[in-house]
C-alpha positions in Angstrom: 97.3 124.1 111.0 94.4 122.0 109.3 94.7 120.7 105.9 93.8 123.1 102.8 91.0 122.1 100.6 91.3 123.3 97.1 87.9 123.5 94.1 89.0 123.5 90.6 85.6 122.4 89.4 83.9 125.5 89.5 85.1 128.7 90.6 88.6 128.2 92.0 88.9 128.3 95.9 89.8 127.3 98.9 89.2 126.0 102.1 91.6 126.5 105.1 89.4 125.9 108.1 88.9 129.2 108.7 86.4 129.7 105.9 86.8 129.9 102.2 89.3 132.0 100.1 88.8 133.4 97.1 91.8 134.7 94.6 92.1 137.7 92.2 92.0 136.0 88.5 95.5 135.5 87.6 95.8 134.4 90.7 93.1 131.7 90.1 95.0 130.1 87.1 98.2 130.4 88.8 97.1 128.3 91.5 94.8 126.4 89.2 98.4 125.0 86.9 100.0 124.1 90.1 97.4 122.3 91.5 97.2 120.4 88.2 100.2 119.6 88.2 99.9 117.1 90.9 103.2 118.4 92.9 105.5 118.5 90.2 107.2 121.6 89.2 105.6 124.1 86.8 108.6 125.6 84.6 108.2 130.0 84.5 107.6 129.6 80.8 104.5 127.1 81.4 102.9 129.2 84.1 103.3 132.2 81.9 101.4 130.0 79.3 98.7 129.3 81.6 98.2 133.0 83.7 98.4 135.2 80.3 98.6 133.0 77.0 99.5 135.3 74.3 99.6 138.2 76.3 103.1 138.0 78.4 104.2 140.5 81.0 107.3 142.4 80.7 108.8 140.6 83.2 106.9 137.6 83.7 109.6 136.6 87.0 108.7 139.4 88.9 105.2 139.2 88.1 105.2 135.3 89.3 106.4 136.3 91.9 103.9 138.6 93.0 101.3 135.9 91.7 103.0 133.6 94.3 103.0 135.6 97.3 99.5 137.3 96.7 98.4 133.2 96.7 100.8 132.7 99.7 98.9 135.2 101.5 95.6 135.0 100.8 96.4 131.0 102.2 98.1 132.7 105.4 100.1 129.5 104.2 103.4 130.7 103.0 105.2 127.6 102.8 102.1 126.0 100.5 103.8 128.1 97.0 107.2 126.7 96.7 109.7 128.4 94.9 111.7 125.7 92.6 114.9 126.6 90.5 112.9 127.9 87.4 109.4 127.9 88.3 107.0 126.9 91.3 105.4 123.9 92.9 102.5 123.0 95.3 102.1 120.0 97.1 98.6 118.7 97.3 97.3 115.3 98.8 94.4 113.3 97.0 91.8 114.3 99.1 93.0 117.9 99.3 91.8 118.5 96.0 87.8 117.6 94.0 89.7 117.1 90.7 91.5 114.3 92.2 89.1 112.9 94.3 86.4 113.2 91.1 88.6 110.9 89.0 89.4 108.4 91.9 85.9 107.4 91.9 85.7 107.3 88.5 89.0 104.9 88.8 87.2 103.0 91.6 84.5 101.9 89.7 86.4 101.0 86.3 86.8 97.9 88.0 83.4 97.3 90.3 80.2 95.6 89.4 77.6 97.7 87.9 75.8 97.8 91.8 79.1 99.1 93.4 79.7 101.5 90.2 76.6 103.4 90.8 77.5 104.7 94.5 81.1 105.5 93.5 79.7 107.6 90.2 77.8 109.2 92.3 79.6 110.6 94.7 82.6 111.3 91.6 79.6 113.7 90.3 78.9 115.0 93.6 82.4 116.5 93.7 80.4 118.5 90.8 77.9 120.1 93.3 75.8 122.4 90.9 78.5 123.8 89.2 78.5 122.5 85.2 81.8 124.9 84.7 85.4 124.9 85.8 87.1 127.8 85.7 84.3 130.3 85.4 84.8 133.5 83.5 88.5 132.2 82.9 89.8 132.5 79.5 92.3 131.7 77.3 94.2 128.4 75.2 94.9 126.9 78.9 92.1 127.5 80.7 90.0 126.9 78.1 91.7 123.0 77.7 91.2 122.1 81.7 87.5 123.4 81.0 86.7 121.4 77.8 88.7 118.4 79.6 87.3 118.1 83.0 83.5 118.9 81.5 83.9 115.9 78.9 85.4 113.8 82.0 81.9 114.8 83.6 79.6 113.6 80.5 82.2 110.5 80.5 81.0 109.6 84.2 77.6 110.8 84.0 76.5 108.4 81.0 79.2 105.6 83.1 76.7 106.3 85.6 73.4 105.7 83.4 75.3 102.2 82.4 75.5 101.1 85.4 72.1 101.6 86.5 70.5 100.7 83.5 72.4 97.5 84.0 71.3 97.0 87.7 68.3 98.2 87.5 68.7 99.7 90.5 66.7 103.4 89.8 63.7 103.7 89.0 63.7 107.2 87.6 66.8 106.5 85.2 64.6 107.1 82.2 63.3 110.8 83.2 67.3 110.8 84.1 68.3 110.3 81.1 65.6 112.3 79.1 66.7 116.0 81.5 70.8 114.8 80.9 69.7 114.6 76.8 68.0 118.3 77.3 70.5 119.8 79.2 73.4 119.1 76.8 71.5 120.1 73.9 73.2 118.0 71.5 73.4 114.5 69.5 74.1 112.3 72.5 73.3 109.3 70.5 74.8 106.9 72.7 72.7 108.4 76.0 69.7 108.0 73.4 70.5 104.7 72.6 70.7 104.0 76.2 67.3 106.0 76.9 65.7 103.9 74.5 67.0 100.7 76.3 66.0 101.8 79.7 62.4 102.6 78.2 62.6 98.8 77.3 63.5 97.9 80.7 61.2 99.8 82.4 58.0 98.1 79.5 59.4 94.8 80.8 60.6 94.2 77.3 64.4 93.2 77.8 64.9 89.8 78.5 67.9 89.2 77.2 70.7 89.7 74.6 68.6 89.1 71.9 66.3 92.3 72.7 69.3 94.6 72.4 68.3 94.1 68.0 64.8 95.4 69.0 66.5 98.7 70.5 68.8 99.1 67.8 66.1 98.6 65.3 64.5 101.4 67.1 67.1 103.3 67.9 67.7 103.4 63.9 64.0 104.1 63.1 64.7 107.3 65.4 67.7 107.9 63.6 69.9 107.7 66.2 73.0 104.9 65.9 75.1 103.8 69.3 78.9 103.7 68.7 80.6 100.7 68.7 81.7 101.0 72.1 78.5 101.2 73.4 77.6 98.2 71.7 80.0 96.4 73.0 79.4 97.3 76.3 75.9 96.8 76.0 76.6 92.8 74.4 78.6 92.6 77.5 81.2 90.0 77.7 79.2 86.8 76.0 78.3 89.4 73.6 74.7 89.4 75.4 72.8 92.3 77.2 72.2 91.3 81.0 69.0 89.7 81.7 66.1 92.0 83.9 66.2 90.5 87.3 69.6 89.1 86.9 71.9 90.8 89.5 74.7 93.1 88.1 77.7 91.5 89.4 76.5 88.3 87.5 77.3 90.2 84.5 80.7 91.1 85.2 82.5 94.9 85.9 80.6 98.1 84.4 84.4 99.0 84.0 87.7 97.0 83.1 90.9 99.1 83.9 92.8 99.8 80.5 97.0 99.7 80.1 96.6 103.4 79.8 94.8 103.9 83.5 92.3 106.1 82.3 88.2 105.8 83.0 86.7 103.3 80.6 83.5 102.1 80.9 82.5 98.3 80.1 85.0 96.1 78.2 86.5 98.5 75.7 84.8 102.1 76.8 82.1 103.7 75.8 84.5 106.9 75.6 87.9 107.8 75.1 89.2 108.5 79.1 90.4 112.0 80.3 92.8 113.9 79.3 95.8 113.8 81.7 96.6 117.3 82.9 100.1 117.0 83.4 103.2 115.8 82.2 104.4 111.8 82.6 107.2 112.9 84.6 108.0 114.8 88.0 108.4 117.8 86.7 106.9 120.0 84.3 108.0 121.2 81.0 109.7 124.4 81.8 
Protein backbone atom coordinates (compact mmCIF):
# COMPACT_ATOMS: atom_id res chain seq x y z
CA UNK A 1 0.00 0.00 0.00
CA UNK A 2 1.63 3.45 -0.83
CA UNK A 3 3.03 5.62 1.88
CA UNK A 4 0.50 7.99 3.86
CA UNK A 5 1.19 11.71 3.64
CA UNK A 6 0.08 13.67 6.64
CA UNK A 7 -0.61 18.09 6.76
CA UNK A 8 -0.40 19.52 10.13
CA UNK A 9 0.21 22.95 8.74
CA UNK A 10 -3.07 23.94 7.89
CA UNK A 11 -6.10 21.99 8.17
CA UNK A 12 -5.08 18.45 9.30
CA UNK A 13 -5.20 15.72 6.46
CA UNK A 14 -4.16 13.16 4.65
CA UNK A 15 -3.00 11.69 1.71
CA UNK A 16 -3.20 7.86 1.03
CA UNK A 17 -2.89 7.71 -2.74
CA UNK A 18 -6.25 7.34 -3.21
CA UNK A 19 -7.08 10.96 -2.58
CA UNK A 20 -7.18 13.09 0.47
CA UNK A 21 -8.82 12.32 3.84
CA UNK A 22 -10.29 14.47 5.98
CA UNK A 23 -11.10 13.73 9.92
CA UNK A 24 -14.09 14.78 12.24
CA UNK A 25 -12.37 17.39 14.85
CA UNK A 26 -11.32 15.40 17.73
CA UNK A 27 -10.29 13.23 15.48
CA UNK A 28 -7.98 15.93 13.93
CA UNK A 29 -6.11 16.62 17.23
CA UNK A 30 -5.91 13.10 18.04
CA UNK A 31 -4.05 12.35 15.04
CA UNK A 32 -2.41 15.78 15.23
CA UNK A 33 -0.54 14.67 19.14
CA UNK A 34 0.51 11.48 17.60
CA UNK A 35 1.98 12.71 14.73
CA UNK A 36 3.81 15.24 16.91
CA UNK A 37 5.04 12.97 18.77
CA UNK A 38 7.42 11.74 16.29
CA UNK A 39 6.57 7.78 16.99
CA UNK A 40 6.79 7.76 20.50
CA UNK A 41 3.98 6.88 22.65
CA UNK A 42 1.31 9.40 23.66
CA UNK A 43 0.28 8.39 27.44
CA UNK A 44 -4.15 8.34 27.75
CA UNK A 45 -3.74 11.26 30.13
CA UNK A 46 -1.74 13.42 27.36
CA UNK A 47 -4.07 12.68 24.55
CA UNK A 48 -6.90 13.50 26.81
CA UNK A 49 -5.04 16.79 27.31
CA UNK A 50 -4.75 17.45 23.78
CA UNK A 51 -8.43 16.11 22.21
CA UNK A 52 -10.56 18.01 25.12
CA UNK A 53 -8.32 20.16 27.52
CA UNK A 54 -10.43 21.01 30.46
CA UNK A 55 -13.37 19.35 29.21
CA UNK A 56 -12.68 15.36 29.88
CA UNK A 57 -15.07 12.65 28.82
CA UNK A 58 -16.51 10.26 31.18
CA UNK A 59 -14.53 7.68 30.14
CA UNK A 60 -11.79 9.05 28.19
CA UNK A 61 -10.54 5.07 27.33
CA UNK A 62 -13.37 4.19 25.56
CA UNK A 63 -13.66 7.33 23.91
CA UNK A 64 -9.81 6.97 22.70
CA UNK A 65 -10.65 4.29 21.56
CA UNK A 66 -13.33 5.24 19.29
CA UNK A 67 -10.94 8.31 18.35
CA UNK A 68 -8.47 5.59 17.19
CA UNK A 69 -10.55 3.42 15.17
CA UNK A 70 -12.64 6.33 13.58
CA UNK A 71 -8.73 7.53 12.38
CA UNK A 72 -7.93 3.85 11.59
CA UNK A 73 -10.77 3.83 9.33
CA UNK A 74 -10.95 6.78 7.71
CA UNK A 75 -6.88 5.66 6.76
CA UNK A 76 -8.42 2.16 5.54
CA UNK A 77 -4.91 1.73 7.43
CA UNK A 78 -5.64 -0.08 10.62
CA UNK A 79 -2.31 -1.01 11.62
CA UNK A 80 -1.21 2.97 11.20
CA UNK A 81 -2.95 3.74 15.19
CA UNK A 82 -1.14 1.56 17.45
CA UNK A 83 -2.39 0.58 20.58
CA UNK A 84 0.55 0.85 23.35
CA UNK A 85 0.07 -0.33 27.09
CA UNK A 86 -1.44 3.10 28.29
CA UNK A 87 -1.88 5.21 25.35
CA UNK A 88 -1.29 5.09 21.45
CA UNK A 89 1.43 5.62 18.89
CA UNK A 90 1.95 6.37 15.13
CA UNK A 91 4.87 5.75 13.27
CA UNK A 92 5.61 8.41 10.71
CA UNK A 93 8.78 8.73 8.42
CA UNK A 94 10.36 12.33 7.74
CA UNK A 95 9.02 12.85 4.55
CA UNK A 96 5.63 11.45 5.55
CA UNK A 97 4.94 14.43 7.32
CA UNK A 98 5.22 18.80 6.23
CA UNK A 99 6.08 19.54 9.87
CA UNK A 100 9.03 17.54 9.60
CA UNK A 101 10.10 18.08 6.33
CA UNK A 102 9.49 22.19 7.01
CA UNK A 103 12.06 22.07 9.85
CA UNK A 104 14.57 19.85 7.91
CA UNK A 105 15.15 22.67 5.59
CA UNK A 106 15.28 24.99 8.06
CA UNK A 107 18.08 22.51 9.68
CA UNK A 108 19.70 22.24 6.23
CA UNK A 109 20.36 25.66 5.87
CA UNK A 110 21.58 26.42 9.55
CA UNK A 111 24.74 25.36 8.18
CA UNK A 112 24.78 26.55 4.22
CA UNK A 113 26.04 29.63 2.70
CA UNK A 114 23.60 32.38 2.40
CA UNK A 115 23.21 31.30 -1.72
CA UNK A 116 22.40 27.61 -0.72
CA UNK A 117 20.17 28.95 2.31
CA UNK A 118 17.85 30.72 0.13
CA UNK A 119 16.65 27.53 -1.99
CA UNK A 120 16.36 25.40 1.08
CA UNK A 121 14.08 28.31 2.93
CA UNK A 122 12.21 28.29 0.22
CA UNK A 123 11.07 25.25 -0.25
CA UNK A 124 10.80 24.93 4.03
CA UNK A 125 8.05 27.82 3.38
CA UNK A 126 6.65 26.06 0.53
CA UNK A 127 5.64 23.19 2.83
CA UNK A 128 3.36 26.38 4.02
CA UNK A 129 1.42 26.53 0.59
CA UNK A 130 -1.11 29.37 1.35
CA UNK A 131 -2.13 28.30 4.52
CA UNK A 132 -0.74 31.02 7.40
CA UNK A 133 -2.68 28.62 10.15
CA UNK A 134 -2.21 25.19 11.60
CA UNK A 135 -4.88 23.71 13.00
CA UNK A 136 -7.69 25.77 11.79
CA UNK A 137 -10.79 26.33 13.85
CA UNK A 138 -8.96 24.03 16.47
CA UNK A 139 -9.04 25.28 19.96
CA UNK A 140 -7.94 24.82 23.16
CA UNK A 141 -4.35 25.07 25.69
CA UNK A 142 -2.83 22.26 23.14
CA UNK A 143 -3.86 23.25 20.06
CA UNK A 144 -3.48 26.58 20.62
CA UNK A 145 0.58 25.90 21.59
CA UNK A 146 1.36 23.76 18.23
CA UNK A 147 -0.35 26.95 16.47
CA UNK A 148 1.48 29.81 18.22
CA UNK A 149 4.73 27.36 17.87
CA UNK A 150 4.79 26.27 14.28
CA UNK A 151 3.51 30.06 13.07
CA UNK A 152 6.55 31.67 15.02
CA UNK A 153 8.86 28.74 13.47
CA UNK A 154 7.35 30.28 10.03
CA UNK A 155 8.21 34.17 10.89
CA UNK A 156 11.66 32.50 12.25
CA UNK A 157 12.34 31.03 8.54
CA UNK A 158 10.69 33.68 6.59
CA UNK A 159 12.95 36.62 7.97
CA UNK A 160 16.09 33.57 7.82
CA UNK A 161 15.05 33.75 4.34
CA UNK A 162 15.20 37.70 3.87
CA UNK A 163 18.96 37.31 5.51
CA UNK A 164 20.02 35.28 3.27
CA UNK A 165 19.05 37.05 0.31
CA UNK A 166 19.77 40.33 1.48
CA UNK A 167 23.20 38.88 2.01
CA UNK A 168 23.48 37.36 -1.58
CA UNK A 169 21.84 39.66 -3.27
CA UNK A 170 20.38 37.28 -5.10
CA UNK A 171 16.48 38.90 -5.49
CA UNK A 172 15.80 41.64 -6.79
CA UNK A 173 12.32 42.19 -5.38
CA UNK A 174 13.50 41.51 -1.64
CA UNK A 175 12.58 44.98 -0.70
CA UNK A 176 8.77 44.94 -1.93
CA UNK A 177 9.26 41.38 -0.02
CA UNK A 178 9.99 42.63 2.84
CA UNK A 179 7.58 45.74 2.82
CA UNK A 180 4.11 43.06 2.06
CA UNK A 181 5.83 40.47 5.03
CA UNK A 182 5.89 43.91 7.45
CA UNK A 183 2.06 44.52 6.36
CA UNK A 184 0.91 41.31 6.63
CA UNK A 185 2.00 40.66 10.24
CA UNK A 186 0.72 43.88 11.28
CA UNK A 187 3.08 44.35 14.00
CA UNK A 188 6.65 45.88 15.35
CA UNK A 189 8.82 43.58 13.27
CA UNK A 190 11.75 45.79 14.05
CA UNK A 191 14.27 43.48 13.08
CA UNK A 192 12.46 42.79 9.34
CA UNK A 193 12.53 46.80 9.34
CA UNK A 194 15.93 47.01 10.18
CA UNK A 195 16.59 44.55 7.49
CA UNK A 196 14.07 46.54 4.97
CA UNK A 197 16.00 49.50 5.52
CA UNK A 198 19.33 47.67 4.77
CA UNK A 199 18.03 46.11 1.61
CA UNK A 200 16.81 49.70 0.47
CA UNK A 201 20.64 50.59 0.96
CA UNK A 202 21.60 47.73 -1.19
CA UNK A 203 19.39 48.14 -3.71
CA UNK A 204 20.59 52.67 -3.72
CA UNK A 205 24.10 51.00 -4.15
CA UNK A 206 24.89 52.44 -0.75
CA UNK A 207 26.42 49.37 1.15
CA UNK A 208 29.80 48.84 0.64
CA UNK A 209 30.82 47.52 3.46
CA UNK A 210 30.70 47.02 7.33
CA UNK A 211 31.08 50.42 7.92
CA UNK A 212 27.62 51.30 6.23
CA UNK A 213 25.73 49.07 8.61
CA UNK A 214 26.11 52.64 11.24
CA UNK A 215 24.39 54.56 8.34
CA UNK A 216 21.35 52.00 8.58
CA UNK A 217 21.30 51.97 12.23
CA UNK A 218 21.40 55.67 12.29
CA UNK A 219 18.43 55.42 10.17
CA UNK A 220 16.83 52.76 11.48
CA UNK A 221 16.91 54.89 14.87
CA UNK A 222 15.67 58.17 13.22
CA UNK A 223 12.61 55.76 12.19
CA UNK A 224 12.43 54.65 15.55
CA UNK A 225 12.87 51.32 14.92
CA UNK A 226 16.07 49.44 16.85
CA UNK A 227 17.46 45.76 15.61
CA UNK A 228 18.09 43.28 18.38
CA UNK A 229 21.28 42.33 19.21
CA UNK A 230 21.09 39.24 17.37
CA UNK A 231 20.41 40.76 14.39
CA UNK A 232 23.29 42.83 14.82
CA UNK A 233 25.39 40.35 15.15
CA UNK A 234 24.41 38.61 12.35
CA UNK A 235 24.47 41.49 10.32
CA UNK A 236 28.52 42.37 11.56
CA UNK A 237 28.94 38.92 10.49
CA UNK A 238 31.87 37.03 11.75
CA UNK A 239 34.78 39.98 11.41
CA UNK A 240 32.14 41.93 12.92
CA UNK A 241 31.57 43.52 9.27
CA UNK A 242 28.46 43.51 6.97
CA UNK A 243 29.27 41.55 3.57
CA UNK A 244 30.46 43.77 0.83
CA UNK A 245 27.79 44.23 -2.45
CA UNK A 246 29.25 42.12 -5.10
CA UNK A 247 31.10 40.00 -2.85
CA UNK A 248 29.63 36.34 -3.13
CA UNK A 249 27.79 34.93 -0.11
CA UNK A 250 29.74 32.00 0.66
CA UNK A 251 32.84 34.42 1.12
CA UNK A 252 31.09 35.54 4.03
CA UNK A 253 30.63 32.48 5.80
CA UNK A 254 27.14 30.28 6.74
CA UNK A 255 23.71 32.36 7.05
CA UNK A 256 23.36 29.70 9.81
CA UNK A 257 25.78 28.02 12.46
CA UNK A 258 24.11 24.80 14.04
CA UNK A 259 23.75 25.54 17.97
CA UNK A 260 24.41 22.67 20.94
CA UNK A 261 20.68 22.77 21.28
CA UNK A 262 19.87 21.67 17.36
CA UNK A 263 17.36 24.12 16.94
CA UNK A 264 17.15 26.78 13.64
CA UNK A 265 19.39 29.71 14.34
CA UNK A 266 20.13 32.06 11.92
CA UNK A 267 23.80 33.72 11.52
CA UNK A 268 26.30 33.30 14.40
CA UNK A 269 24.22 33.56 17.46
CA UNK A 270 20.36 33.77 15.89
CA UNK A 271 18.45 36.27 15.07
CA UNK A 272 15.59 34.29 17.03
CA UNK A 273 15.15 31.92 19.66
CA UNK A 274 14.64 28.31 17.52
CA UNK A 275 11.30 26.32 17.75
CA UNK A 276 9.80 24.90 20.25
CA UNK A 277 10.24 21.09 20.30
CA UNK A 278 6.87 19.32 20.26
CA UNK A 279 7.68 16.49 22.08
CA UNK A 280 9.28 15.01 24.90
CA UNK A 281 13.44 14.29 24.94
CA UNK A 282 12.69 10.74 25.30
CA UNK A 283 10.92 7.67 23.41
CA UNK A 284 7.99 7.95 24.92
CA UNK A 285 5.64 10.41 26.08
CA UNK A 286 4.59 11.65 29.42
CA UNK A 287 1.66 9.52 30.13
Amino acid sequence: MADVKYELLGPVRAHTGEGWVTFQPQGELFLASLLLAEGRRVGHDRLVECVWGGARPSDPPDQLRRLAHQVRDALRRREVVRTEPGGYSLAVGQEELDVFRFREKVAQAETADAEDAVPLLQEALGEWGRSVEPLPGRHGEWADSVRRTLQEERREAQTALFLAELRSGRNPNLVADIRGTIDERNGPEDDLRVLLIAAQFRSDGRWRGGADLEHVLREAERKGVQASDRLLRVLRGPGGEVPRTGERARQSGPVFTNTATGNARVGNQGIANGPIHMGGSGREEQS
